[in-house]
Phi, psi and omega in degrees: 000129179235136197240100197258115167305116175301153155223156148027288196268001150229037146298318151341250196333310169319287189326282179325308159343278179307302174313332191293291183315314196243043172035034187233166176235106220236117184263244176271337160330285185290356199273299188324305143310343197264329198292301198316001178256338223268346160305335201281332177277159147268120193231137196220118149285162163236123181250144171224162183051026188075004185249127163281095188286318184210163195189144161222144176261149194256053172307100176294123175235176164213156190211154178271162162222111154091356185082024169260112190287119185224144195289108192259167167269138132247147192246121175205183186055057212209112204196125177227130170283151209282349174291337166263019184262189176087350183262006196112312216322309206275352186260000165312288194304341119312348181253345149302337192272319181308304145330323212261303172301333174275336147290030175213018192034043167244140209252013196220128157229128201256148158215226199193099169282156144319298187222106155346268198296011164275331175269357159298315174292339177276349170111003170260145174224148154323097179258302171287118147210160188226169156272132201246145192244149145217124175230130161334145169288312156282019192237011171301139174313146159316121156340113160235166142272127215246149166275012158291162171257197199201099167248136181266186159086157195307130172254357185094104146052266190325282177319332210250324191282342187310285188321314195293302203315347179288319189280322196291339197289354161275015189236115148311119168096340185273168206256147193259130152234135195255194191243356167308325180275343169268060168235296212255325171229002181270293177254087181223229176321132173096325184257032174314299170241167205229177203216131146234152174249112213261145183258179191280347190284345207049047141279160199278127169239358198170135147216198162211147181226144206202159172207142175265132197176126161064061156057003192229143193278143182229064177321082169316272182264131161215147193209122186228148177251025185187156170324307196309305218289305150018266168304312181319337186286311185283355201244322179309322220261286190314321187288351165318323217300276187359299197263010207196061173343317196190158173230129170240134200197154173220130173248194184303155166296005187245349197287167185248046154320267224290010191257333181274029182232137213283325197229084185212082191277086137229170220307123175207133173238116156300086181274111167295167191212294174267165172220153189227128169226160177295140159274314163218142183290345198262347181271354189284301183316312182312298169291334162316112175309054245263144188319311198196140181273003184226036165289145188259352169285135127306099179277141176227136221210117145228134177288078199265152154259030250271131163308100185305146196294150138292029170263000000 
């Protein structure tokens, strides 16, 4: 098995790949966006005969733990033609991106499985997970009146990133976004319209990005950093009722939407979503925010690494 970094000049082959695996037909647009990304990964093949049988992408992030930024791999793009399967590759090719994050100091890897249990044998577990809502148009939290505004229409960038980093950084697993990722994966489908909910000071406190169609309020996002903000959103979501059947929305596993609610038998699924594994223990710990650094207790850690079968 030869294991090579793709570059540039194997994008085509790489593409067809992906298209194959992942049952899509991407067009010349999106083929363009996908090149123009395509330097920005570490990406590895296993070529046998001069030919590309499999490939994974190396995805640079960063994610909070603890309200601490720590440098991750995300693993994507993990694609075999099917005449190649059965051989190892992908799990050769996972025990490289391991190497490879770990000479690149991340020290965390997150992916998006197929199959639980297939990346459970490598050493990924269940990290992530979120709730998915549908609530009835009578069953919306109750109107309040908040001292804040509601504005609609693009507010910039600017504003939506102030907010989220205020918010995702009190979230274990959320994600650090630079602006290529709200460009490219944030604000795209689903985000047509926008919310910010502004406080009496005319700060940015909250926003949403949404879009209303076919009687149903459909929420990609909402992020709110206070109570106030909370409700003016929800109240912003109600006045919708006219126009509207249902809200769909999917938030943290922790959120309590049904407790703000007078009535509240409605639709709710615990979906996993990320898988996580440490790549390496001894740079994860090192960064790890520990409650408190001048404790006279002591931990002592000892560690196996036990070699996993790759079949």
């Amino acid at each position: 098995m030869e294991i090579q970094k793709l570059t540039v000049d194997d994008f085509e082959p790489a593409m067809a790949l992906s298209e194959y695996a992942f049952q899509v037909v991407m067009s010349e647009e999106q083929k363009e966006k996908r090149r123009s990304q395509f330097s920005s990964q570490d990406i590895w093949g296993v070529y046998e005969d001069g030919q590309l049988g499999a490939k994974l992408h190396i995805i640079p992030f960063q994610t909070y733990i603890h309200g601490r930024s720590f440098e991750m791999g995300g693993i994507a793009g993990v694609a075999t033609w099917p005449e190649y399967r059965r051989k190892g590759w992908v799990a050769g090719l996972l025990k490289h991106a391991l190497e490879e994050m770990n000479r690149n100091k991340q020290s965390i890897s997150f992916l998006h499985p197929f199959s639980f249990g297939f990346y459970r044998k490598y050493g990924w577990e269940t990290y992530v997970e979120f709730k998915r809502y549908k609530v009835p148009t009578a069953h919306l939290p109750l109107k309040k009146a908040t001292p804040g505004t509601i504005r609609r229409g693009d507010p910039g960038l600017s504003i939506l990133k102030e907010v989220y980093s205020a918010y995702a950084e009190r979230y274990n697993g959320t994600l650090v976004r630079d602006d290529a990722r709200w460009e490219n994966s944030v604000l795209v489908n689903g985000t047509s319209q926008k919310a910010v909910y502004y406080d009496e000071a005319d700060a940015a406190q909250g926003y949403l990005l949404y879009e209303v169609k076919e009687n149903k309020f459909t929420i990609k996002e909402i992020i709110y950093l206070n109570e106030e903000a909370r409700q003016g959103l929800w109240t912003f979501i109600a006045n919708h009722d006219s126009m509207i059947q249902e809200v769909t929305l999917q938030a943290p596993a922790s959120d309590t939407l049904a407790f703000q609610l007078d009535n509240p038998r409605i639709q709710q699924e615990i979906v996993p979503y990320f898988m996580a594994r440490i790549v390496s223990v001894e740079q994860f710990i090192s960064q790890y925010p520990f409650a408190s650094q001048d404790s006279p207790v002591q931990i002592v850690l000892q560690v196996e690494d036990a070699p996993r079968s790759m079949e």
